[in-house]
C-alpha angles and dihedrals in degrees: 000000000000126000088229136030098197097195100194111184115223130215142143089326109120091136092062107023089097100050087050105045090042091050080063106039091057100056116130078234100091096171096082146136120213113200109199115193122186120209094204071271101197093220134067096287092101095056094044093047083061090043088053092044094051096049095051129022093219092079124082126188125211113180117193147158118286120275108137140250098313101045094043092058087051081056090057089040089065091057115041130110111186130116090240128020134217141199125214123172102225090236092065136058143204135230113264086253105044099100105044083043093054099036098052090050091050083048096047091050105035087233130174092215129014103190122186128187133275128213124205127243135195137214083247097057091259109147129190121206136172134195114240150173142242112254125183137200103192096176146031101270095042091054083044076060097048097054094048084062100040083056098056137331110241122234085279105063125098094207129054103216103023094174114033108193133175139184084226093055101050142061115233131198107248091214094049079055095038102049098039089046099228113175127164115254114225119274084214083075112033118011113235109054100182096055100063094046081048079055089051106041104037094066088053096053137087112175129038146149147197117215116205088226111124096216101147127081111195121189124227095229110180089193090058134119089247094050106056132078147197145136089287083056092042090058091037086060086044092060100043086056090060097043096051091063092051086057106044084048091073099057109028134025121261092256083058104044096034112080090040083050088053084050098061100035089057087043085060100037083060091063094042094052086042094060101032080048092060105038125135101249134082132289103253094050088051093046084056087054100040085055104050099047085050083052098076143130098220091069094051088091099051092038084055101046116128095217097043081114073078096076116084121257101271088047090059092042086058103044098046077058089056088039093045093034096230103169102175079072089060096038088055112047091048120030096030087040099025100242145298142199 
């Protein structure tokens, strides 16, 4: 059995395939399983996947009809053999020592999840890196603790995301996957992926740990799935914001989810006036559609909360925008000044 099954999905990335197999390929960790899975990618990347798994038996291929990301790494999921399992998008790369590093400690600790930091890269070399600390969740409760902030910060927090967690940065245990039977949903389907399998895993688990390591590099690529917008991503948003709730309700009750809920919903209404505020067409056009996603019902919860006064004051500006639907507010902070946060 290897120490560590790597799934990396596989789709229309010939320009970055190398830089990621060989990232892997090159740990210190030699025990490990690389799970190539290509997504009928149109390019060359079919072709490359065979040529990696025939230098070198650690790599398996799976080929397989397009379904996109979630559903390929499923695909990877079924086959994989490791004692903990990995996921890495084939547009990134690691450092040579993420995965020895992650997995001793997993193996140290007996954890479900080991997760370690990521740092952002551009096209024109930019990085972006941040300092941080070793934080652990050593029982159920405390990882219960843990989901509730990966899912939204409440008024309090200084921070937005406090704890930034993906299923790319982290090792988890395969049986902790396997018997609990954990799989991604499509993000054909719900945008988001990984918050849903955080939804799913998290409950099942009982020890994990985020190292303060930054081992990821992830790529601002503005062709990527996660870059791109349009009316399908704005209901599969919609529909991520309906499911979360059903989730959180099974484990907390509603005054403890809520305002971590409300966290994440304005975290996500944020994209989606950001991109419908700097869409091509006219202004008119934009103001109609700015109107009518601030028209629903899903916000009616968060516009009405008693202790919305929580939030800072940026934060209140923002959201009696969203109450009163003043989208020249929108229009303005991020088309005319290209966006903040």
């Amino acid at each position: 059995m290897p120490k560590v099954s790597v799934v990396i999905p596989v789709y229309n990335v010939e320009m970055y395939l190398d830089r990621c197999v060989q990232s892997v390929l090159n740990q210190t960790l030699a025990d490990i399983e690389i799970i190539l899975v290509d997504d009928q990618s149109p390019d060359k990347c079919p072709f490359l996947c065979d040529e990696y798994a025939r230098k070198d038996s650690r790599v398996k291929v799976v080929h397989k009809q397009n379904g996109g990301l979630g559903l390929a790494r499923n695909s990877g999921l079924d086959v994989a053999t490791g004692e903990y399992v990995a996921f890495l998008d084939s547009d990134d790369y690691v450092e040579p020592e993420t995965y020895q590093v992650a997995y001793e400690r997993a193996v140290k600790d007996d954890l479900d999840a080991c997760y370690f930091k990521h740092c952002r890269f551009f096209a024109n070399g930019t990085r972006l890196v941040h300092k941080y600390e070793e934080e652990t969740f050593m029982s159920k409760d405390a990882v219960l603790g843990l989901m509730l902030n990966v899912v939204g910060s409440t008024p309090d927090e200084k921070k937005q995301n406090p704890y930034h967690v993906s299923s790319c940065m982290a090792v988890f245990k395969r049986s902790t996957i396997e018997n609990n039977h954990i799989r991604f949903v499509s993000e054909r389907q719900i945008a988001s992926e990984d918050v849903i399998f955080d939804l799913n895993f998290f409950p099942c688990a009982s020890r994990i740990v985020l190292l303060p390591d930054v081992f990821y590099n992830y790529f601002v690529n503005e062709q990527s799935i996660s870059r791109n917008y349009d009316e399908k991503k704005l209901d599969r948003f919609m529909k991520l914001l309906v499911e979360i709730p059903k989730y959180l309700s099974r484990y907390f009750p509603k005054e403890v989810w809520m305002e971590h809920f409300f966290g994440h919903l304005i975290k996500v209404f944020k994209i989606i006036l950001r991109y419908e505020s700097q869409a091509s067409f006219g202004y008119w056009k934009r103001r109609s559609h700015l109107r009518k996603i601030l028209s629903n019902s899903i916000l009616d919860d968060l516009l009405k909360w008693k202790n919305i006064w929580r939030y800072p004051a940026r934060e209140k500006v923002y959201l009696f925008c969203m109450k009163t639907k003043f989208v020249p507010f929108f229009i303005f902070i991020y088309h005319f000044r290209n966006g903040i946060n």
